[in-house]
N, C-alpha and C positions, 0 to 999 in steps of 0.2 A: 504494500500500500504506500502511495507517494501521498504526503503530509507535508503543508506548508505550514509553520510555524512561523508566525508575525511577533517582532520583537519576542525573540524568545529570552534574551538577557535581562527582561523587567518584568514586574519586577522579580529579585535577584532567585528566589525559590522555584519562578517558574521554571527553571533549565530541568528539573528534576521530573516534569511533567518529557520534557526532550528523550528524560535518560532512558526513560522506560519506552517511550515508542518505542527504541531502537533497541528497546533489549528483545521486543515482541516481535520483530522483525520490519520494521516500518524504514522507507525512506523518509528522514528528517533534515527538513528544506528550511533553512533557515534566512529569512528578509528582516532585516533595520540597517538604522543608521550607526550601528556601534561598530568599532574597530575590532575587528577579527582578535587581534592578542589581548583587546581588554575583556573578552567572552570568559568566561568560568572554565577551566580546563575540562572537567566534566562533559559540559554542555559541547564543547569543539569536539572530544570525543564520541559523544552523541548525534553530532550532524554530517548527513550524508554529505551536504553540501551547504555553503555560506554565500546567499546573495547581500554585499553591501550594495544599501542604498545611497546619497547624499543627503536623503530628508525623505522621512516614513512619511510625509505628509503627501509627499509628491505621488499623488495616485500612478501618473506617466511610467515613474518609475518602479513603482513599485506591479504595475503592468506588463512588464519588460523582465521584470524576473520573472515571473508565473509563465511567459511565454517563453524564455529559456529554460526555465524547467519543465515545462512538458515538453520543448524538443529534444531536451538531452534522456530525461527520465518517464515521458510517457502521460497520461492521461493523470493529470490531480485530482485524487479523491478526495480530502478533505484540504481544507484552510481554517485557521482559528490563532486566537491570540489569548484567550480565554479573559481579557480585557475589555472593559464597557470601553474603553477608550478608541480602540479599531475597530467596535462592533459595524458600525456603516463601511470602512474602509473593505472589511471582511467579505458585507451583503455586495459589495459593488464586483467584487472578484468572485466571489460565487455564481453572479447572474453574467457576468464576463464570460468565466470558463465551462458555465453549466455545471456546478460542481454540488452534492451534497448539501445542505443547509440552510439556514436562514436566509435571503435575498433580497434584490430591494424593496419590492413590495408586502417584505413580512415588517420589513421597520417599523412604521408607523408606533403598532401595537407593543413594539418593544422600547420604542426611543420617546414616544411622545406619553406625557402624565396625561393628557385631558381621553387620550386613547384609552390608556392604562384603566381610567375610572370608566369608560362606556364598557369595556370586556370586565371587570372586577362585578359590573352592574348585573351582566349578561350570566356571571358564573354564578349570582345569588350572594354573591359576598358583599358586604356594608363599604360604606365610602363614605368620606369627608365631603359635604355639601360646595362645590365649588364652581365657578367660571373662566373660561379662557376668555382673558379683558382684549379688542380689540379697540376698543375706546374708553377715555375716564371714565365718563357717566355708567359701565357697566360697573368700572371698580364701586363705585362712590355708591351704586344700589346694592349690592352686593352686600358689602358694611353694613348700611342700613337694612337689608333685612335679616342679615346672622347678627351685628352686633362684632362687636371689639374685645380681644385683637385677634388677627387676622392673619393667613402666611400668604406672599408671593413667592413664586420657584420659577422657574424658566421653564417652558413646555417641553421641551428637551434640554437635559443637563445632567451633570454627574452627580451624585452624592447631593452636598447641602453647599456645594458649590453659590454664590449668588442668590441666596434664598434669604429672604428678610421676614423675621416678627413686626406685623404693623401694629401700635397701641392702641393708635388716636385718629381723630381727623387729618390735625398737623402731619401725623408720620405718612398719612395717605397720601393728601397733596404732595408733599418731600419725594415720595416713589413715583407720582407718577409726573412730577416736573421733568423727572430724569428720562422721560420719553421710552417706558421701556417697551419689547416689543417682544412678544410671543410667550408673556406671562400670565401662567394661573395662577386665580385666585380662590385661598379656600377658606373654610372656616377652621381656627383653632382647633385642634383637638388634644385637651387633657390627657396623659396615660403613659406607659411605658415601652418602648419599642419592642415588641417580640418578632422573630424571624421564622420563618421555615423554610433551610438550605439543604441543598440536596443534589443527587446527580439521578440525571434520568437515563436509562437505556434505548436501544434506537424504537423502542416499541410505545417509546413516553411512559414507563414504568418508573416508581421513583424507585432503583434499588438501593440507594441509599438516602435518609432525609432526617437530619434534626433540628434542631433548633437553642436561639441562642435570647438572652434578653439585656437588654442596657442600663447602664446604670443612669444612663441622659441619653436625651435626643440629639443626635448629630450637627441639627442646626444652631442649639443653644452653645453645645461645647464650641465649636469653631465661633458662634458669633461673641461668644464671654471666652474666650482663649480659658475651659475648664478644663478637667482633667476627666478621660473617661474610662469606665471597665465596664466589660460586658462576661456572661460565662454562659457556657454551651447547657444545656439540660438533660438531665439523663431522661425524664419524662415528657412528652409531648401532649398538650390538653387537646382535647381530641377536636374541637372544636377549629382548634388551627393544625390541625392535621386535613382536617376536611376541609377548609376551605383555599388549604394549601394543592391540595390534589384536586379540587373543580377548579383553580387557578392553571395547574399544569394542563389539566385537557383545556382550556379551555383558550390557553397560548399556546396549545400544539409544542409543547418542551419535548424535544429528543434529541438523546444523543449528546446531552448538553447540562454542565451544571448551571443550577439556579438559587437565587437568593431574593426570595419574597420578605417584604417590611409590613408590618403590622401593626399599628399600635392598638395597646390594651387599657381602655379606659379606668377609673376607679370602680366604675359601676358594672367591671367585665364584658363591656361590649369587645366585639372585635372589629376593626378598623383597618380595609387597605390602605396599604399607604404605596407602595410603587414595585414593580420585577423588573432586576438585574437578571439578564441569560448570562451568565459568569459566577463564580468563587464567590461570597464574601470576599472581603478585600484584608491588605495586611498580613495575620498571623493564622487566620482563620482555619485555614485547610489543616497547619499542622494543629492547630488544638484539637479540631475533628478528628483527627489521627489520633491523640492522643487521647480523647474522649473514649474513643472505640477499639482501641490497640488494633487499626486495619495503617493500609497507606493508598489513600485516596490519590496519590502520583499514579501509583498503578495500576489503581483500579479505574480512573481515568481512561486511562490508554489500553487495559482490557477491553472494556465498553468502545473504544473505537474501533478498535483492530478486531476483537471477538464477538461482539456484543456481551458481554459476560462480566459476571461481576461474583469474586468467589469470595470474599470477608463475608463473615457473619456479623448481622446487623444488631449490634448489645451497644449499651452506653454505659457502663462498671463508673465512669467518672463523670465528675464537673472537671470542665478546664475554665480558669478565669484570665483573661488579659487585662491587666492594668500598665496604662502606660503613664509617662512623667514627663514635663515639658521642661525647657530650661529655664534656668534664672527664679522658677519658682523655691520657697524656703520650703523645703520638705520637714518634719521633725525627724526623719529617721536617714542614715548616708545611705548609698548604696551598700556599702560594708556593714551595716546594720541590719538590714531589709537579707541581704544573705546570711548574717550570723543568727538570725530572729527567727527566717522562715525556710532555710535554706533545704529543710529536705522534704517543700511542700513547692517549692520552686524549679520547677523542671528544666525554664530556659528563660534565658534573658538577652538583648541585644539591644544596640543603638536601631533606629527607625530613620527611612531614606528620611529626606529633607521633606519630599512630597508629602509624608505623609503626617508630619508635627502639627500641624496646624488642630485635624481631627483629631488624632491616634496619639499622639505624643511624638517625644525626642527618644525617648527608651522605654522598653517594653521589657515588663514580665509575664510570664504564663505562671500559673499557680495549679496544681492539682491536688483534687483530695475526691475522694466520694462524698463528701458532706457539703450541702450547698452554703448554707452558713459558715462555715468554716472557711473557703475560698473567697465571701464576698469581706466576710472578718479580716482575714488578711491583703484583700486591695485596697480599702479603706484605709487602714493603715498604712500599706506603702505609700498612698496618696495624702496621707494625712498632713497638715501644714502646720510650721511650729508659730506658736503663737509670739 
């Protein structure tokens, strides 16, 4: 099987998703704009071949490899980057080459939020009351009949990327002086983020799928530069199991990991909030792995290459992430946080630049079986001295 892997150097854990193609027998076709010696020794071992680009952005170019690798190696079966970031770049070469997958005409449903909530509507699942603004006066009705405050997001965007809390009137006016354009608007919703991630087989089968919950919403942490932890759950409420799997049929998911947002109100409602066809982002995959003692690297590229998927599906742990941002006064040092909780700490690292803003500067994983017990000790590695 010829597999095109898009920027497979980022981020830096993806190359392990590379190593196993090629253990299964896959050619692994490697497109970015990274310098061949600065690749992971690993990852260069793992690819059949390295197209450098001058700029991944450059569709031309990156057209030009796909067409030198099927002259040199034959018809491309897959393409992916397992990235929301090249998700379009991906559909544009899939509907190019005729190849397996997602294409232009599936985007909509996966890139645009006002799509997101018409199929979240269609699967029976709940949804935040909201409008795509086209003009003020929809913003400025909208308010008045949900009431303050309020969120704008970009109809297509990453993450919490550009997304603003509106308070007030004033904050309204203020956004939409700024002329913005292809923003929805929704109503606030109270509650805590829960997730249902998973990987589907080519048959849209989830065979693998958990779930993880936060300790803040994405948009607060980045907009108050807070510190966030979230931890995987060994138990899934069934309620978002079911609405996670009339989610999957209902975006045709296969073949493909995903990562459904959900918030949980105080009063237990459940709440779409947006699907990524990609990982969770960050550290995710490996706490999944270490939640279930499986390795979702490979069982990734089983599911491509075989359709197969052979870990058994148990969750024995909580895995928590807590990560730390700089310059903030922690009460406890790093040296601390390891001599305190050190054989409840499975792994720790610095965090790309990308991703400090949400995720932190440094990141710990914590595991224990006890959920209290892991969220007890992020707390405290986060905890600030007075």
């Amino acid at each position: 099987m010829n597999i095109v892997f898009l920027s497979p150097h980022f981020p830096p854990n993806w190359h392990l998703f590379c190593v196993h193609l090629r253990q299964l027998g896959a050619h692994v076709l490697g497109v970015a704009d990274e310098p061949y010696d600065h690749l992971h020794p690993d990852l260069r071992a793992a690819l059949t071949e390295y197209y450098r680009v001058s700029d991944l952005h450059n569709y031309d170019e990156v057209l030009r490899a796909l067409g030198y690798f099927t002259h040199r190696y034959g018809k491309i079966q897959r393409v992916d980057s397992l990235n929301e970031y090249w998700l379009e770049t991906e559909a544009r070469l899939r509907t190019d080459f005729n190849i397996e997958g997602p294409k232009i005409n599936d985007l909509p449903g996966i890139k645009r939020k006002s799509e997101m909530k018409r199929l979240f509507t269609r699967a029976q699942v709940d949804v935040a009351r909201g409008t795509l603004v086209t003009v003020p006066g929809q913003a400025r009705a909208f308010a008045a009949e949900v009431g303050y405050p309020i969120v704008a997001k970009p109809d297509v965007g990453v993450g919490a990327n550009h997304t603003f809390k509106i308070a007030n009137e004033a904050e309204l006016d203020a956004f939409l002086a700024r002329r913005p354009e292809g923003y929805l608007i929704e109503e606030y919703v109270h509650g805590v983020i829960q997730t249902f991630d998973g990987l589907a087989d080519r048959n849209g089968e989830p065979v693998f799928f958990t779930s993880m919950q936060y300790s803040d919403g994405v948009m607060e942490v980045v907009t108050n530069d807070d510190d966030i932890y979230y931890l995987t759950e060994r138990d899934i409420p069934p309620d978002l199991e079911q609405a996670g799997r009339r989610i999957l049929t209902m975006f045709n998911v296969r073949e493909r990991f995903f990562h459904f947002e959900f918030f949980r109100t105080p009063e237990g409602r459940l709440v779409a909030l947006e699907v990524n066809m990609r990982p969770p982002g960050g550290l995710s995959i490996d706490m999944f792995n270490h939640a279930s003692a499986i390795d979702l690297y490979y069982e990734w590229a089983n599911v491509l290459i075989n359709n197969r998927f052979s870990a058994p599906l148990t969750r024995p742990y909580h895995i928590c992430y807590a990560g730390r941002k700089q310059f903030r006064p922690y009460a406890l040092t790093h040296e601390e946080v390891l001599m305190r909780f050190g054989d409840r700490i499975i792994h720790h690292q610095p965090m790309h630049p990308l991703f400090h803003r949400a995720m932190g500067a440094y990141a710990y994983l914590i595991k224990s079986p006890d959920r209290e017990e892991v969220i007890d000790i992020a707390r405290e590695i986060q905890r600030l001295s007075r």
